[in-house]
Every structure is written in C-alpha cells, then in structure tokens.
C-alpha positions in Angstrom: 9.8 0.2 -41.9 13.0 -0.2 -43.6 15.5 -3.3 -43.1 18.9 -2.9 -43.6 21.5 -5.2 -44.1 24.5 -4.9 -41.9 28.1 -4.6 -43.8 31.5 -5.4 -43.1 33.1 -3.1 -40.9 29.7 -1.9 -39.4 28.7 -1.1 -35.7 25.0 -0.3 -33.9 27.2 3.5 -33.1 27.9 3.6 -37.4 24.7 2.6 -38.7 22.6 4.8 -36.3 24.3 7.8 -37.1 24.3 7.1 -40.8 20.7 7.1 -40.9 21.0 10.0 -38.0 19.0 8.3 -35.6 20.3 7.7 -32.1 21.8 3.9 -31.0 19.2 3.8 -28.7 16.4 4.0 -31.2 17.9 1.1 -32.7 17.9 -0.6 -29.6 14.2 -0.3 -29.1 13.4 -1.5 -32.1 15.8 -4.3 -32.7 14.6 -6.4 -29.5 17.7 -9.1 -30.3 20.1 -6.0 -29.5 20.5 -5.8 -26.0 23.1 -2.7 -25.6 25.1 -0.3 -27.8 28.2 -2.1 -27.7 26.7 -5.5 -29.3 28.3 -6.9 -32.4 26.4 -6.7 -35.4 27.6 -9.4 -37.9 27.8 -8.7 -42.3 24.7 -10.0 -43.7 22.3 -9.7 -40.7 18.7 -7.2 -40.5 18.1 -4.6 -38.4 14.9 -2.5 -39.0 15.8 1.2 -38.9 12.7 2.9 -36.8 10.7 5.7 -38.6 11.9 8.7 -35.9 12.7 12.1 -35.5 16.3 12.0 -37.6 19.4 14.2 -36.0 21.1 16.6 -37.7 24.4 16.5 -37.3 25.6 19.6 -39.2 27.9 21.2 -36.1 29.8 18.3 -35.2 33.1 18.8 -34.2 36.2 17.0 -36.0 37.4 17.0 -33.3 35.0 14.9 -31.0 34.3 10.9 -31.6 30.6 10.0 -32.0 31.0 6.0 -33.8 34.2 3.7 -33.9 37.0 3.9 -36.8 38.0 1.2 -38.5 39.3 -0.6 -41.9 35.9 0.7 -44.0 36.3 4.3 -42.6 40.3 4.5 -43.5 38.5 3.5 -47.1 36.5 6.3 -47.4 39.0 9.1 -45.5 41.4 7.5 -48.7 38.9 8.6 -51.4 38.0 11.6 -49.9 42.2 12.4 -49.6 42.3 11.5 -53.0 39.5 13.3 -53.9 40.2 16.7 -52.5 44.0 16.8 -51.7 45.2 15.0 -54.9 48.2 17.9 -55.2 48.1 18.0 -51.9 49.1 14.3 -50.6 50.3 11.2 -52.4 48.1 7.7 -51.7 50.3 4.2 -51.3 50.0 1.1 -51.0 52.9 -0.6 -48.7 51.3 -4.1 -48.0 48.3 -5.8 -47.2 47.0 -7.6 -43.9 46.8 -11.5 -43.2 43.4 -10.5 -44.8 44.4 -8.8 -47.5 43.3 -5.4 -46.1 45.7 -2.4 -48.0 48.3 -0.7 -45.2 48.3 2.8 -46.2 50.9 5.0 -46.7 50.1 8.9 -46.7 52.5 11.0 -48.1 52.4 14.9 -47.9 55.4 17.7 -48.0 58.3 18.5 -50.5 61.1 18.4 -48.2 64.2 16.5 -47.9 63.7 15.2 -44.2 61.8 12.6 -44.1 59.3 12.0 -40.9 57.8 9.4 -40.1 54.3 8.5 -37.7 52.4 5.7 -37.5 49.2 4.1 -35.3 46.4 1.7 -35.1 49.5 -1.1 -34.3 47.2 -2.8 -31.6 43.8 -3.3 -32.2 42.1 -1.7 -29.2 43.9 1.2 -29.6 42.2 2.5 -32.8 41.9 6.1 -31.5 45.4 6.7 -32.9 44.4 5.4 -36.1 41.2 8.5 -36.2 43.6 10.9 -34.5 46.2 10.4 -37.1 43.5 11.3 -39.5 41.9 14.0 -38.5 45.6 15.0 -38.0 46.0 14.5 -42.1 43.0 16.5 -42.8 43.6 19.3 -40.9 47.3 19.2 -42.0 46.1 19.6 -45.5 43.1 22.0 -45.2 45.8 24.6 -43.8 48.2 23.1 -46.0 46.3 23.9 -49.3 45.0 27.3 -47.8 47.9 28.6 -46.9 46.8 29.4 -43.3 48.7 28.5 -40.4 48.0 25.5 -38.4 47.8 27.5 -34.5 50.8 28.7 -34.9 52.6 26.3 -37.1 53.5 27.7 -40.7 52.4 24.9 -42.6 53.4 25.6 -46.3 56.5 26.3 -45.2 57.2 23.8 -42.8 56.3 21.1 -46.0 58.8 22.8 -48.2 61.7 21.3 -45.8 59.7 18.6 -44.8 58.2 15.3 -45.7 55.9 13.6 -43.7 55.2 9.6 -44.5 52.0 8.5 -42.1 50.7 5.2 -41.8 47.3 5.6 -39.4 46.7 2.0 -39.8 49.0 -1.1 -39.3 46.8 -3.5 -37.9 43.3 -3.2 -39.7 42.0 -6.9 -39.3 42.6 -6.5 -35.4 41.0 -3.6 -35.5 37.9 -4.8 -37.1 37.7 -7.8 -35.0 37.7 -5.3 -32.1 35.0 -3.6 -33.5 32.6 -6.1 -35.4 33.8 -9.4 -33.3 33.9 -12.9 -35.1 30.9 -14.7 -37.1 30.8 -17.9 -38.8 31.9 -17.1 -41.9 34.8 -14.9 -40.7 37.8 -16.4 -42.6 39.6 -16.9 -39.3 36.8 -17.6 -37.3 37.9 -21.0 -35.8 41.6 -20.1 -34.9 40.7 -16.6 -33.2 38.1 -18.5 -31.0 40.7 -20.5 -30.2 43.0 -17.9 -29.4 40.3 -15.8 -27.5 39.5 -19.3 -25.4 36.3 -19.5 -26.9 35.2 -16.5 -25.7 33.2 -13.9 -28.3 34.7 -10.4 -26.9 37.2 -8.5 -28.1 37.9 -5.2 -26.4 41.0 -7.1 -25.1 42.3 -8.0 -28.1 45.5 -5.8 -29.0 47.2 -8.7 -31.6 46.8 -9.1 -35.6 43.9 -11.7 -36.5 46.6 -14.2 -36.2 47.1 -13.7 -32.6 50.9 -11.8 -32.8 51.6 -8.7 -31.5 52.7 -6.6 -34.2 55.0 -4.3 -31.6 56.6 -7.4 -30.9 58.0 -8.0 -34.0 60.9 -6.4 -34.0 64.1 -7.7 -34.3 65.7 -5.3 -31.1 65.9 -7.7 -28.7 62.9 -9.9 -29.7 64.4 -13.5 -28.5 64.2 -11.6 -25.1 61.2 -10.4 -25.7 59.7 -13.4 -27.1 60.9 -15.7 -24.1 58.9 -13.6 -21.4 55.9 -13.6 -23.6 52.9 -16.0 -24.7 54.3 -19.3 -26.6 52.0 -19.3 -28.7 49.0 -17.4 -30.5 47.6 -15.3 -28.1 45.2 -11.6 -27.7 48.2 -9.6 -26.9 52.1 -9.9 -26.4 52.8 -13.1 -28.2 55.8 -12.4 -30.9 55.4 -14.2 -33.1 57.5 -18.0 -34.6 60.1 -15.3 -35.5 60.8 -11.6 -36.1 58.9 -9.8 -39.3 56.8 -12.6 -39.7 53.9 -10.8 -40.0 52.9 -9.0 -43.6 51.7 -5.6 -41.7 55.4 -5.2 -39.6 56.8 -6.7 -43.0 54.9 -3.4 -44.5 56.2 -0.9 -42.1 59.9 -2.4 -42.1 60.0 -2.4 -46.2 59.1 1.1 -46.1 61.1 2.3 -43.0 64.4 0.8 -44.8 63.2 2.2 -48.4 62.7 5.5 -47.3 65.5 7.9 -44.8 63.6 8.6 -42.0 65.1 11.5 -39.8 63.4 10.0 -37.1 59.6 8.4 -36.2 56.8 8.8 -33.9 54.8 5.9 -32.9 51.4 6.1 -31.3 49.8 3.8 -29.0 47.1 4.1 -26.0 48.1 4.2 -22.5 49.8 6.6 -20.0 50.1 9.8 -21.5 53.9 9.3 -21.6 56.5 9.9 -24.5 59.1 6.9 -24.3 62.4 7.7 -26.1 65.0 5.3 -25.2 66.6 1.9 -26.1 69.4 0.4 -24.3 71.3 3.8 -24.6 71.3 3.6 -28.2 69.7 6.6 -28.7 71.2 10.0 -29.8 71.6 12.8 -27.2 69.8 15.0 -29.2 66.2 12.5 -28.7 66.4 14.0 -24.6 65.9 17.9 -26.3 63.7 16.8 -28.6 61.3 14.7 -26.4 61.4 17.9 -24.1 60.1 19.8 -26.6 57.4 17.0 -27.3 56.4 17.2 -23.6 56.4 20.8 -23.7 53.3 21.1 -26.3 51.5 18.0 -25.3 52.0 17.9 -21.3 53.0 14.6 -21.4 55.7 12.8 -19.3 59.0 12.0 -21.1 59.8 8.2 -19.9 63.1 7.1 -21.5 62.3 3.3 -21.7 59.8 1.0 -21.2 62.0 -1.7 -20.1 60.9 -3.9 -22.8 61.9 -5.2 -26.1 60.9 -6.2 -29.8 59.4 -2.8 -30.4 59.1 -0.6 -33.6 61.1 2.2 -32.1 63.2 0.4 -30.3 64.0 -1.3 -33.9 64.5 1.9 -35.7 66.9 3.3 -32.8 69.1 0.5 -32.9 69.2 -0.2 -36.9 69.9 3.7 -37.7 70.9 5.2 -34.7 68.3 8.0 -35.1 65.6 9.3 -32.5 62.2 7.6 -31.8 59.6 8.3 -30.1 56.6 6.0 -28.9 53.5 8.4 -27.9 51.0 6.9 -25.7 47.7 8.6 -25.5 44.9 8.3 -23.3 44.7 6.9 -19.8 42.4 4.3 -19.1 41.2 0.8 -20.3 41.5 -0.2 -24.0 39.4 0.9 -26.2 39.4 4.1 -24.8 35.9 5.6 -24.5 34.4 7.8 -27.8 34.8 11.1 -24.8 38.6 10.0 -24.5 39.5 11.5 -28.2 39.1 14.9 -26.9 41.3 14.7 -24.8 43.8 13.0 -27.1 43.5 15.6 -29.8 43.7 18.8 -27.4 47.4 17.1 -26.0 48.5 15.5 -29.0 47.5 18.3 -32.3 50.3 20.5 -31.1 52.8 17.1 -30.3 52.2 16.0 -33.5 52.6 19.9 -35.0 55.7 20.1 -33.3 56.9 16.7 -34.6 57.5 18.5 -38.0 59.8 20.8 -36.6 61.9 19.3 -34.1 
C-alpha cells in the first residue's frame, strides 16, 4: 500500500487522477475523507489503493476532469516554455500577497496590442484553465501553420500581439481549492474574514480579503462606500485603490504596454458588459456585436457598478473593454460547466484578435 504525502496546491480530484484511479477509490480507502470535495491539507497521508488504474489517453482538452490552480499554471509555464519557446514569451509582472508569480503570456509580432486576462476572483478559476487551453491551442495552430476553425492564425499574429494574464488572483484561488490549515501563512486573518468558518467556494477576494475588481480607481470611493468596510470574502475594496500587489501587477503592465483594447473574463451570466458611464467609444457597440455574434452571448452595456478593471481602462484611455462572463450558475462552476464555456467562448476569444 503506498502513502502519499499531500502537496501544496493538491485536491482528492488531482491526486486521484495522477495516480489514475478514480476519487472514489480514494474515498474508500481513506475512511477520514468523507466526500470528493474535502480539503486535503500539504503534509497530510492518504494511502493510494492498489486498483484497476484508468487510462486516460482520449481525454479531451477540452473537458475539466480536476480543479486548476497556482501549481497547474506552474507546470502549463514549463511546458509553454518547453515547447513554444519561439513561439510565446514567459513574464513575470508581480507576485501575490504570497509571493505567487502573476504571469504574463506574450505571443504575436504585431503592432496592436490585445489584451485578456482571468482567474481575478477566486471561485471563478475556470477562466484561468480556459485561458489556457485557449494559449495552447493558439500556439499548436500557431506553430503549425493551420488554421484555428476558421481563424488564420500565423497571420492574424503578424498584425497582432496578444498579452494574456490567465491568473491574477492565485492565493484566492488556492484557498478555494485546498482551504486553510494551520500553518497557512494567513491562516488566522482569513478565519477571521471567513467568520470562522473552514469553506471556501464563496470566497471570490485575494487572501487578504479585497476584491481585486474593486480596485480600480473608476469610481472606486463609490464603489467602496456601498461595499464591505472591511476585509471580507467578496466585494470589499480595499483601504484605497491599487493597494493590492496582483491589481498593482495588472495596472504596471496595462500602462507599460498600448493596449488597443482588453477582455476581461469572469463567471456568471453569459453576458459581454461593454460600458462605463458613456465613456466608451462608439466603435465598442460593433465590436461587442461581433463578440455576441461568435459566442451567443448577450451584450449588456453596464453593470451599473464601479471600481472595475475595464471600467478603469475605458476611462484612463478611452479605448474599448470588454468584461466576459462565462457560465451560469453558482461559483465554482461545476468540472461539466467548462464545456460549455469553451464551445461559446473559443470562437469569442478567436474573434477578439480581429475585431
């Protein structure tokens, strides 16, 4: 019988299917686990049962069989780096509360610059594995010359440049995932935030409890004023705006580089919001038709609500932006939602090369 100790980042879903075994073989065995969605915590054992092992060799990219998170990103990045070195460029544009590195991937030749991001709240990480099953697909067509559906890739990346940050908020995210032991470094202060409570599929904030789409400075004392006072799961802004490092990240970057104009995806609604206050160019209404067009979503023109990354980036440059919210449901969206999210969204984000 083997024992294994569990690791950062890890998940009964994760360690099954790396020793392709089902989650509820490890269930059986481990009599202390009492469902698949228990946190495992770094340093604990789990015996692995002796069983039939899965093979796994037609799984889809395209389907979601285990949670993605901070230690996935990790190994996507060497892989990238790996395979695609000519292909994509690897940065570095900050690091979390925890020290985490925020990712920057850089792909294309082209003098307009495009910019996505996801993984902003923390139980929204299916827009952090969309955006990178996005990359890799983007750069498997990229480097064979193939088109991407319909999509000319090579020589869409000769006119453009796309900058993609699939994670902003990695220590949220892992919270969601792996929950809060005793020698977390933050362990006292997110109880505290949480209410004492040990679950975290609510939790959208940083590990410090701010809302990282509420950092903004685009009406944030508005924002701010309706929202928590203080720490909080979700919707709290913060002492101030930017005073987070991971919005710090994104803003260095966004006024560093000349973004044409930026896609932001979150989870929930199946919408495409596009306006701020009337700030935003007449072209973003074509545009955000064309969006709709390829992904079937609903074009919304505001939210009605402040302090957010587009809503920054249309009123500091006057460009388009677009906030994409995928799924419908309850946060975290289910493994079966990512289907769904990469048949309307592969073509959206295709066509956000282009627009």
């Amino acid at each position: 019988m083997q024992k294994y100790v569990v690791r950062e980042g890890d998940t009964i879903a994760k360690v099954a299917k790396s020793f392709q075994i089902r989650p509820i073989d490890l269930l059986l065995k481990n009599q202390h686990l009492q469902n698949e969605k228990q946190y495992i915590y770094p340093g604990a054992q789990i015996l692995i049962p002796k069983v039939e092992t899965i093979q796994n060799t037609n799984e889809s990219p395209f389907e979601c069989t285990t949670e993605y998170g901070p230690t996935d990103l990790e190994e996507d990045v060497k892989y990238l780096r790996k395979y695609y070195s000519s292909q994509v460029s690897v940065q570095k544009i900050g690091h979390s509360v925890m020290g985490k590195p925020i990712y920057a991937l850089v792909i294309g030749s082209g003098k307009k610059e495009v910019f996505y991001s996801g993984g902003w709240h923390a139980n929204e990480w299916l827009t952090s594995k969309f955006l990178m099953v996005f990359i890799k697909q983007l750069l498997q067509h990229y480097q064979s010359n193939l088109p991407f559906f319909h999509y000319q890739i090579s020589k869409i990346l000769k006119d453009v440049k796309l900058y993609i940050v699939p994670m902003v908020n990695p220590d949220g995210i892992e919270l969601v995932h792996q929950g809060i032991y005793e020698n977390h470094p933050f362990f006292h202060s997110v109880l505290t935030i949480n209410k004492g409570s040990r679950r975290f599929e609510h939790w959208s904030s940083n590990i410090r409890g701010v809302d990282l789409n509420h950092q903004w400075p685009a009406g944030w004392d508005v924002e701010a004023k309706e929202s928590p006072q203080v720490p909080w799961p979700r919707h709290y802004s913060g002492k101030a705006p930017l005073t987070e490092p991971e919005a710090k990240a994104v803003y260095h970057l966004t006024k560093k580089q000349n973004f044409s104009y930026v896609l932001a995806f979150h989870s929930q609604g199946q919408v495409i919001y596009w306006g701020y206050k009337n700030l935003e160019p007449s072209k973003s209404k074509e545009m955000v038709e064309q969006l709709s067009l390829v992904s079937s979503y609903e074009p919304v023109r505001t939210a009605d609500s402040d302090g957010g990354f587009k809503d920054w980036f249309i009123q500091e440059t006057g460009r388009p932006g677009f906030t994409i919210e995928v799924g419908v449901g309850t946060n975290p969206l289910p493994f079966s939602a990512f289907s769904e999210i990469w048949s309307n969204n592969s073509l959206l984000a295709l066509e956000g090369l282009v627009l």
